[in-house]
Gaussian input, Z-matrix of N, CA and C with variables (Angstrom, degrees):
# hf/3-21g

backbone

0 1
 N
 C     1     B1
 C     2     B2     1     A1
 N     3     B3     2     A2     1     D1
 C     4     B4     3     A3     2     D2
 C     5     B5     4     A4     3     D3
 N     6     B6     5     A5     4     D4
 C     7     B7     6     A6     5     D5
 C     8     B8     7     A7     6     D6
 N     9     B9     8     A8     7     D7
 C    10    B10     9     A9     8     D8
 C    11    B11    10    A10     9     D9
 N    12    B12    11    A11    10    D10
 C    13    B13    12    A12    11    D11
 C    14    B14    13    A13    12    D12
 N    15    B15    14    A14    13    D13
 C    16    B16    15    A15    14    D14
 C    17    B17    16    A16    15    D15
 N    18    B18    17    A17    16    D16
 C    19    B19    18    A18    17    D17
 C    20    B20    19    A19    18    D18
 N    21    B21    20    A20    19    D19
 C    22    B22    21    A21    20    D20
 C    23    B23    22    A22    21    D21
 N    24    B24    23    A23    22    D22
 C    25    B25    24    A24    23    D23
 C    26    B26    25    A25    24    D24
 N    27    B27    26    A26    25    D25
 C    28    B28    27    A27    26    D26
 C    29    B29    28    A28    27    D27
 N    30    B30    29    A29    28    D28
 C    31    B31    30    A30    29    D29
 C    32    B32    31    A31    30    D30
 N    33    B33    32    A32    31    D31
 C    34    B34    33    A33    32    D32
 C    35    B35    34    A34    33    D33
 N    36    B36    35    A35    34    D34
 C    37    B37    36    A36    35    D35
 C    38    B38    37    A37    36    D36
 N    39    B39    38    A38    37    D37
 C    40    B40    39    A39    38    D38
 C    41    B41    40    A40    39    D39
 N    42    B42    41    A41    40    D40
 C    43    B43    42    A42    41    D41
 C    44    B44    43    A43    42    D42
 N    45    B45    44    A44    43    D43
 C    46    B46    45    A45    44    D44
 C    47    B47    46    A46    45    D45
 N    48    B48    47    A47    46    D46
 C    49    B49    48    A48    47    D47
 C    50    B50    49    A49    48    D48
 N    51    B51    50    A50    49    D49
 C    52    B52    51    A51    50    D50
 C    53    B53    52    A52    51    D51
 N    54    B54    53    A53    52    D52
 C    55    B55    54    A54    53    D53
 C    56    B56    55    A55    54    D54
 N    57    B57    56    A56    55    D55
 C    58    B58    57    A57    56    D56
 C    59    B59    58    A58    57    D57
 N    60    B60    59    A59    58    D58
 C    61    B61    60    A60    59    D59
 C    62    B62    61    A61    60    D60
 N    63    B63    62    A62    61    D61
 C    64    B64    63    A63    62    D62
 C    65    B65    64    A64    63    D63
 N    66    B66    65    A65    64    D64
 C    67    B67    66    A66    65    D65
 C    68    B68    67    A67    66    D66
 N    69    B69    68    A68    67    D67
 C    70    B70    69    A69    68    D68
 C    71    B71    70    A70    69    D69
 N    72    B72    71    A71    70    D70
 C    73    B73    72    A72    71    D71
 C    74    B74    73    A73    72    D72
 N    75    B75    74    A74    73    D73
 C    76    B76    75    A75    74    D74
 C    77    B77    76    A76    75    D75
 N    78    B78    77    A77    76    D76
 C    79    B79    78    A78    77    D77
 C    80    B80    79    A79    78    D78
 N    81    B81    80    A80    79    D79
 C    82    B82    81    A81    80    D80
 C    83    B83    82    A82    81    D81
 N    84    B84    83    A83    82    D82
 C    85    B85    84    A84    83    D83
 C    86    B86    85    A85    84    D84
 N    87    B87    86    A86    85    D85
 C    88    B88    87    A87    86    D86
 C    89    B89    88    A88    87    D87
 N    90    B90    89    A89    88    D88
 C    91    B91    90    A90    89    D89
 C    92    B92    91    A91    90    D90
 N    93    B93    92    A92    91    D91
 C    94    B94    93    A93    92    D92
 C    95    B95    94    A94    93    D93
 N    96    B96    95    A95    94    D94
 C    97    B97    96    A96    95    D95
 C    98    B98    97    A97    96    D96
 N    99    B99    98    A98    97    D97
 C   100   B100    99    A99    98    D98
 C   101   B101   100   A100    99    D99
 N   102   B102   101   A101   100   D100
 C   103   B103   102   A102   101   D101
 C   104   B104   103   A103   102   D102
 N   105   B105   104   A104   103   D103
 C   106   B106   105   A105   104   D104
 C   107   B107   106   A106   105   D105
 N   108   B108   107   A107   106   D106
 C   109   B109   108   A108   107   D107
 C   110   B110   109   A109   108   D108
 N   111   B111   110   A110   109   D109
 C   112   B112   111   A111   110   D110
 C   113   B113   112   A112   111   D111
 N   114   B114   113   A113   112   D112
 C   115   B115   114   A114   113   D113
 C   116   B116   115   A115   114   D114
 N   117   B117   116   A116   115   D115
 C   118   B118   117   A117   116   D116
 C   119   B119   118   A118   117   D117
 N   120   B120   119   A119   118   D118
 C   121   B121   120   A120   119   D119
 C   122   B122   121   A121   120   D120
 N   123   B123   122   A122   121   D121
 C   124   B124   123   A123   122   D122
 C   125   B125   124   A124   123   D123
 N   126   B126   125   A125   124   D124
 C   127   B127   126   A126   125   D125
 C   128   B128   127   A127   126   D126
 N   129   B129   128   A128   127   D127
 C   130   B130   129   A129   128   D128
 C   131   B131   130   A130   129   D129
 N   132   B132   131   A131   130   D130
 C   133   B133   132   A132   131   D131
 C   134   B134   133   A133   132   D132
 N   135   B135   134   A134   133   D133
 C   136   B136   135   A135   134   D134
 C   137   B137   136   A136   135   D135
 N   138   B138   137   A137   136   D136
 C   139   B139   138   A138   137   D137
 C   140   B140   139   A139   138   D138
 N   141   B141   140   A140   139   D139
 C   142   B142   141   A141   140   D140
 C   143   B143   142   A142   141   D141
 N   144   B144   143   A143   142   D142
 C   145   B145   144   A144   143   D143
 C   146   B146   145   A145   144   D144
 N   147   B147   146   A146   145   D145
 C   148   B148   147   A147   146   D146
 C   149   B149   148   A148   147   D147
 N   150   B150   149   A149   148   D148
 C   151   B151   150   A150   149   D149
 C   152   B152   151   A151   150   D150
 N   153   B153   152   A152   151   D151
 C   154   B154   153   A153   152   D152
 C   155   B155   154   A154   153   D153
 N   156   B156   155   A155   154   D154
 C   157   B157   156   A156   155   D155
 C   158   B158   157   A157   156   D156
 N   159   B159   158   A158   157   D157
 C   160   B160   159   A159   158   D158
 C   161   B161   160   A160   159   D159
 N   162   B162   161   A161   160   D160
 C   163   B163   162   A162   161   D161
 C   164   B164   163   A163   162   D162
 N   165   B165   164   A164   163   D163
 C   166   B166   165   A165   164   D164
 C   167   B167   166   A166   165   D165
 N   168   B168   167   A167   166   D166
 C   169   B169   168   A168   167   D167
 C   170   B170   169   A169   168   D168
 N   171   B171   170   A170   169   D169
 C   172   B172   171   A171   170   D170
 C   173   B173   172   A172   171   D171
 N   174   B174   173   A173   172   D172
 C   175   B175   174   A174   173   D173
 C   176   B176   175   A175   174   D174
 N   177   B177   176   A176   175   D175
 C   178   B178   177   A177   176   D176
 C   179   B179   178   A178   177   D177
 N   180   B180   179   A179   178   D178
 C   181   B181   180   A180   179   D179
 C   182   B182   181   A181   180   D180
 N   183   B183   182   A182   181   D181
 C   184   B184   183   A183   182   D182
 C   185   B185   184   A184   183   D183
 N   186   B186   185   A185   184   D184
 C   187   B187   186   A186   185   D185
 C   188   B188   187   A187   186   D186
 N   189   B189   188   A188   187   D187
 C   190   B190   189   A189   188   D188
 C   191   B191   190   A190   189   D189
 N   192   B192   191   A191   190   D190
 C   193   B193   192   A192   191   D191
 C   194   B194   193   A193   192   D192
 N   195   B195   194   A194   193   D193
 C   196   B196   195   A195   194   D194
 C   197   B197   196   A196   195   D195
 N   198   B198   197   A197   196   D196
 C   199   B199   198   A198   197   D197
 C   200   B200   199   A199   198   D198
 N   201   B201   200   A200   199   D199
 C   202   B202   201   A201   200   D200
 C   203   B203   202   A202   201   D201
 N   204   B204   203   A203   202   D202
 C   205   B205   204   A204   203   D203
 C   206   B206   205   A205   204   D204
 N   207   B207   206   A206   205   D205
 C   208   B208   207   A207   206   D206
 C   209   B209   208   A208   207   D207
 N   210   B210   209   A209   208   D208
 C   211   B211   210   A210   209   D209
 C   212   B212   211   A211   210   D210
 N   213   B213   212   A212   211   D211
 C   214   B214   213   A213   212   D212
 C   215   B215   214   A214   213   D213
 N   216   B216   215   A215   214   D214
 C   217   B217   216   A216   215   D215
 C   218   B218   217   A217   216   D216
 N   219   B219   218   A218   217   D217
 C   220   B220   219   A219   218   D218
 C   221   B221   220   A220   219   D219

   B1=1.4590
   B2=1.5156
   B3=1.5298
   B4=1.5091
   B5=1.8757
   B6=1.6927
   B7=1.4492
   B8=1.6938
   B9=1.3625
   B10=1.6898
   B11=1.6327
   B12=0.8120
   B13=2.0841
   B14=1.7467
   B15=1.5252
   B16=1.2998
   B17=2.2987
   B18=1.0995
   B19=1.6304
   B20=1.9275
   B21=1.1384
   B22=1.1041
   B23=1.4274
   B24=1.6566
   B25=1.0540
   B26=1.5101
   B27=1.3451
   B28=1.4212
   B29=1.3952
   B30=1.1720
   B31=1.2956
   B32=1.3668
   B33=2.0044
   B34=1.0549
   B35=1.2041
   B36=1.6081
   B37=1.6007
   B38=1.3014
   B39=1.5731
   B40=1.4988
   B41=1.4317
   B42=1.4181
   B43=1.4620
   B44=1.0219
   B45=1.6411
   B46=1.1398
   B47=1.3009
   B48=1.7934
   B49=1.0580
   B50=1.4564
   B51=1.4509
   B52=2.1789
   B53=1.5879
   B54=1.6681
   B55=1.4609
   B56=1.2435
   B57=0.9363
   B58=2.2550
   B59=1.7233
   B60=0.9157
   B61=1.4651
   B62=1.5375
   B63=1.2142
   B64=1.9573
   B65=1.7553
   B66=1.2328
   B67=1.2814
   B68=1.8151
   B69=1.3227
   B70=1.5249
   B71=1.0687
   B72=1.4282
   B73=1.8095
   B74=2.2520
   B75=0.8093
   B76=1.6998
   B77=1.4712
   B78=1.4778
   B79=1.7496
   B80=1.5150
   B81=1.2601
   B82=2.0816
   B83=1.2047
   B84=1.7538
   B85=1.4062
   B86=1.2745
   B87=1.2178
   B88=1.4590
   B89=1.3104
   B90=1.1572
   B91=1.7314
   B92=1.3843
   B93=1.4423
   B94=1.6746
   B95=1.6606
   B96=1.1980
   B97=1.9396
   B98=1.7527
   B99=1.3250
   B100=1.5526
   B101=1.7931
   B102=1.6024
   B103=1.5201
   B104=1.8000
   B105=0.8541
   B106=1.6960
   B107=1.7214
   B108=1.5200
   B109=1.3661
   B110=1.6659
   B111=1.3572
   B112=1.6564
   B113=1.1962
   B114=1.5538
   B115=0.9521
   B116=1.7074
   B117=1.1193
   B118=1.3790
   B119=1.9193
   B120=1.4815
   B121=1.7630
   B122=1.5475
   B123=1.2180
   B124=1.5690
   B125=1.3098
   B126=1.2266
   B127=2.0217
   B128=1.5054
   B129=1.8764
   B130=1.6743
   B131=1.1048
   B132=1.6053
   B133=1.6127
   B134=1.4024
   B135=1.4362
   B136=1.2129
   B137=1.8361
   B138=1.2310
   B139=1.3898
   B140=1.9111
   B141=0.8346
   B142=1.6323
   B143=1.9522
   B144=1.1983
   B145=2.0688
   B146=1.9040
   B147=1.3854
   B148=1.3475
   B149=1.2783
   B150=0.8774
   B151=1.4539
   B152=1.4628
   B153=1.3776
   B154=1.2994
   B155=1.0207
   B156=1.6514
   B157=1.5885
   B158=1.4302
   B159=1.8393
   B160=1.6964
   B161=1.7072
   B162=1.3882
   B163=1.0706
   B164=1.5161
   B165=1.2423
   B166=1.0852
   B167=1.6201
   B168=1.5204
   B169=1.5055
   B170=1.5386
   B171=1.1382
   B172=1.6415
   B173=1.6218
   B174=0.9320
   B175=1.6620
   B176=1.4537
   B177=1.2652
   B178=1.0998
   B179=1.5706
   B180=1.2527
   B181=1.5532
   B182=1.8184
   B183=1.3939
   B184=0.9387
   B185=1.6617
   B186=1.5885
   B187=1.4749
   B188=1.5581
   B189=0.7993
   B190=1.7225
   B191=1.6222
   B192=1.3447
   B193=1.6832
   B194=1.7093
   B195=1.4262
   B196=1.2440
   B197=1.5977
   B198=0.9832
   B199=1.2550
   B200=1.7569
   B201=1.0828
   B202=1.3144
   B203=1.8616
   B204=1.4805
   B205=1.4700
   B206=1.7586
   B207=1.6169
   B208=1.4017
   B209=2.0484
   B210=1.3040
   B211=1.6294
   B212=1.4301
   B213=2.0755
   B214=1.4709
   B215=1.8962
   B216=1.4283
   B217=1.5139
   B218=1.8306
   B219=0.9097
   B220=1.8710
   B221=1.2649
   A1=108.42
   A2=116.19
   A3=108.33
   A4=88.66
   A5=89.54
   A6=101.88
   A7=102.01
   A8=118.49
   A9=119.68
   A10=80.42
   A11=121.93
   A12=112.11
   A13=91.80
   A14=98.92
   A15=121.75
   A16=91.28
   A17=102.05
   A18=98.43
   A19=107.70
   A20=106.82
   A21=109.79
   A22=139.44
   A23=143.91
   A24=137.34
   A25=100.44
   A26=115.03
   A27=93.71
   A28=156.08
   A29=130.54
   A30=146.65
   A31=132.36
   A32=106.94
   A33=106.49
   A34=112.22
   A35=112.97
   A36=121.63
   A37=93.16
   A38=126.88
   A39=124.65
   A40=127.44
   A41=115.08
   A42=106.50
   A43=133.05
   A44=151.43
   A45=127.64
   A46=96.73
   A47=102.60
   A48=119.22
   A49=115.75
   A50=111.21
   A51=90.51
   A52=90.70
   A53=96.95
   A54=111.89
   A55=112.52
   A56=103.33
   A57=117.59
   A58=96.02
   A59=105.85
   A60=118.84
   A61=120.28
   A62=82.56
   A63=102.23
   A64=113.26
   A65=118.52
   A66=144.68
   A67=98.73
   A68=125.28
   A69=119.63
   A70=100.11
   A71=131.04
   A72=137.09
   A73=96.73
   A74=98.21
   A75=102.52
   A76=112.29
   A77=116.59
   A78=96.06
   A79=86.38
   A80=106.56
   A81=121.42
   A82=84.21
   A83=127.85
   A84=99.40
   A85=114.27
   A86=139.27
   A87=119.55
   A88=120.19
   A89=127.56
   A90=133.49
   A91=122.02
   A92=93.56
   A93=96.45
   A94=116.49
   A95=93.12
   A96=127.39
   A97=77.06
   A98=132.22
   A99=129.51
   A100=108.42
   A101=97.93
   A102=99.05
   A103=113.07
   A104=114.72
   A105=107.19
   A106=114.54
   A107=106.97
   A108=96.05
   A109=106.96
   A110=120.00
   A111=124.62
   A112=108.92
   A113=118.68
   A114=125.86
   A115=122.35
   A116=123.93
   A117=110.54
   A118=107.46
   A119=87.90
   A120=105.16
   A121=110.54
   A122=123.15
   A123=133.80
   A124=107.68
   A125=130.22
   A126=137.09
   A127=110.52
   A128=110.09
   A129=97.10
   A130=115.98
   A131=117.40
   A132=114.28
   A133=121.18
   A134=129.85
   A135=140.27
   A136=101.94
   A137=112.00
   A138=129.68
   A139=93.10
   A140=120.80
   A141=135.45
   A142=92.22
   A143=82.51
   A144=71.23
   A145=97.43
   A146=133.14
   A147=129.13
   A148=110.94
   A149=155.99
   A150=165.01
   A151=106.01
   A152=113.44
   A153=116.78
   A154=105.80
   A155=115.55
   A156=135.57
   A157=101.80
   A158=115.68
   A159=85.46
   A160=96.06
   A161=119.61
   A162=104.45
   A163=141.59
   A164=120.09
   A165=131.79
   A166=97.71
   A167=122.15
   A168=124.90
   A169=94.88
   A170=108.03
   A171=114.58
   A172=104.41
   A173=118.90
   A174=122.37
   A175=89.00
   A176=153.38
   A177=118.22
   A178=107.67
   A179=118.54
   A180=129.08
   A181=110.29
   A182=121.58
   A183=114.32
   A184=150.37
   A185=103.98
   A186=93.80
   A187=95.04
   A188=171.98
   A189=154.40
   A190=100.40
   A191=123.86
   A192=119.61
   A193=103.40
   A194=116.41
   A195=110.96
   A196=130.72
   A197=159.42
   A198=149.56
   A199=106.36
   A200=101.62
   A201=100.27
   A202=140.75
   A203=95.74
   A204=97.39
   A205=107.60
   A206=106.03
   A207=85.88
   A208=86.08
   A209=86.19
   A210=110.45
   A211=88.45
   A212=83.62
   A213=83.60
   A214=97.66
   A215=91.16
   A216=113.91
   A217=108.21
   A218=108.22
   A219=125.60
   A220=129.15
   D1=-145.34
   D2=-171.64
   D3=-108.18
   D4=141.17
   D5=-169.54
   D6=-92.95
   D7=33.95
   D8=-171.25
   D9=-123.80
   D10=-31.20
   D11=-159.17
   D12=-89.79
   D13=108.86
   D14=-157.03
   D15=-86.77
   D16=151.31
   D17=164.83
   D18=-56.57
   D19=135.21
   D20=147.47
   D21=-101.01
   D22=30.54
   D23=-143.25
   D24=-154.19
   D25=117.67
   D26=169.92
   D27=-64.06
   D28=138.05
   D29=40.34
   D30=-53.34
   D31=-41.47
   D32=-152.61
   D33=-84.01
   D34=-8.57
   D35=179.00
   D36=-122.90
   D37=111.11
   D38=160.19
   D39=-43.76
   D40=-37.17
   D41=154.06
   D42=-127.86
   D43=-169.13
   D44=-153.81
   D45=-103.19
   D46=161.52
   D47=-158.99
   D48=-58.48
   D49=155.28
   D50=171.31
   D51=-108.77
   D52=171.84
   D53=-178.85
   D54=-77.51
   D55=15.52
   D56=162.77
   D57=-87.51
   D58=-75.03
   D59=171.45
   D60=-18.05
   D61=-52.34
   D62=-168.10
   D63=-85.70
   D64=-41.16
   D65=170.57
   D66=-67.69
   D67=-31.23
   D68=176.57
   D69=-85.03
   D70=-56.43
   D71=-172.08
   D72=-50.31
   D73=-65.42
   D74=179.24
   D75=-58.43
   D76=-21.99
   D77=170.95
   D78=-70.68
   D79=-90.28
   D80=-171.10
   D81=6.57
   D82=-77.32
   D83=-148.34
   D84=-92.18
   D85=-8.84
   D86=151.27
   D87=-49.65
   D88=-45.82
   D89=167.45
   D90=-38.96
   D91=-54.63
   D92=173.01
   D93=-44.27
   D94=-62.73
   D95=-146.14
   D96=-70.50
   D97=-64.51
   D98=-156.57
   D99=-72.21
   D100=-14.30
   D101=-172.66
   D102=72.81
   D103=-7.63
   D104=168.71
   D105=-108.79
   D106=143.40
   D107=176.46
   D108=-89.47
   D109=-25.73
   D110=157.91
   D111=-134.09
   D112=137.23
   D113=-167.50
   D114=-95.37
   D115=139.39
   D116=-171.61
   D117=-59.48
   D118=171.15
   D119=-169.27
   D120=-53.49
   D121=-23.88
   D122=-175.27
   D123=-90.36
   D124=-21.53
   D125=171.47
   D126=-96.76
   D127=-22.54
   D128=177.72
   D129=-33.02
   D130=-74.84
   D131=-164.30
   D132=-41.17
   D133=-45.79
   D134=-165.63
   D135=-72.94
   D136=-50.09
   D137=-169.98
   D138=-59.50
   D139=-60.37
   D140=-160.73
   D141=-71.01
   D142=-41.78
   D143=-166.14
   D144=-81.19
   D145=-27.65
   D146=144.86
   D147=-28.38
   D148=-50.58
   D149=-120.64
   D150=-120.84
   D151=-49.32
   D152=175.24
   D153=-52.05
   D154=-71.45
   D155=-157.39
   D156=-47.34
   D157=-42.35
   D158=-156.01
   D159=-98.93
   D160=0.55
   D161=143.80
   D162=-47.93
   D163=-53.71
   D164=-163.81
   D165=-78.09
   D166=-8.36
   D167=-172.94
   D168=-96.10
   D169=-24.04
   D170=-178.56
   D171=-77.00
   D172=-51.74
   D173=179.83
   D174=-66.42
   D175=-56.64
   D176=-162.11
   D177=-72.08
   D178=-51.62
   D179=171.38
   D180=-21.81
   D181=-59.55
   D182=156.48
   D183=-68.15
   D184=-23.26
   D185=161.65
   D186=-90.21
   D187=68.81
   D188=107.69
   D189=-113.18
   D190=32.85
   D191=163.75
   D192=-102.67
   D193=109.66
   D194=158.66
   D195=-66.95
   D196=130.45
   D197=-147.55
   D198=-149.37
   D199=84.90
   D200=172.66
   D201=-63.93
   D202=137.97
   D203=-170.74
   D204=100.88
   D205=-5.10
   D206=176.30
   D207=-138.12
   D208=169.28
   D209=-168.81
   D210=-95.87
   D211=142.92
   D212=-172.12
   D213=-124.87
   D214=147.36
   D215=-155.93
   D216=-66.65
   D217=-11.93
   D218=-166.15
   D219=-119.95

């Protein structure tokens, strides 16, 4: 996959991720997967609302991951 979209979940992040964090991990992989690093003026919309979505699948993904052995912040 893309070797920049760092774990977000602890251990590997002592605390939880911020929506900087989460909003960077979801461009990378739209970027990857669409093959453009910006997309021309006719793919913005589609490209940008991608981005949202798997963000917002990522924030949920991470608050409903139990992770055992570590304390959870929430």
């Amino acid at each position: 996959m893309c070797r920049s979209i760092k774990t977000l979940r602890p251990p590997a992040l002592p605390e939880e991720a911020t929506e900087e964090e989460i909003r960077a991990a979801a461009l990378q992989f739209v970027r990857k997967v669409s093959g453009f690093r910006a997309p021309a003026a006719h793919n913005q919309e589609v490209f940008d609302r991608a981005v949202d979505e798997i963000a917002e699948a990522t924030a949920r993904l991470l608050d409903g991951l139990e992770v055992r052995g570590a304390l959870r912040t929430s």
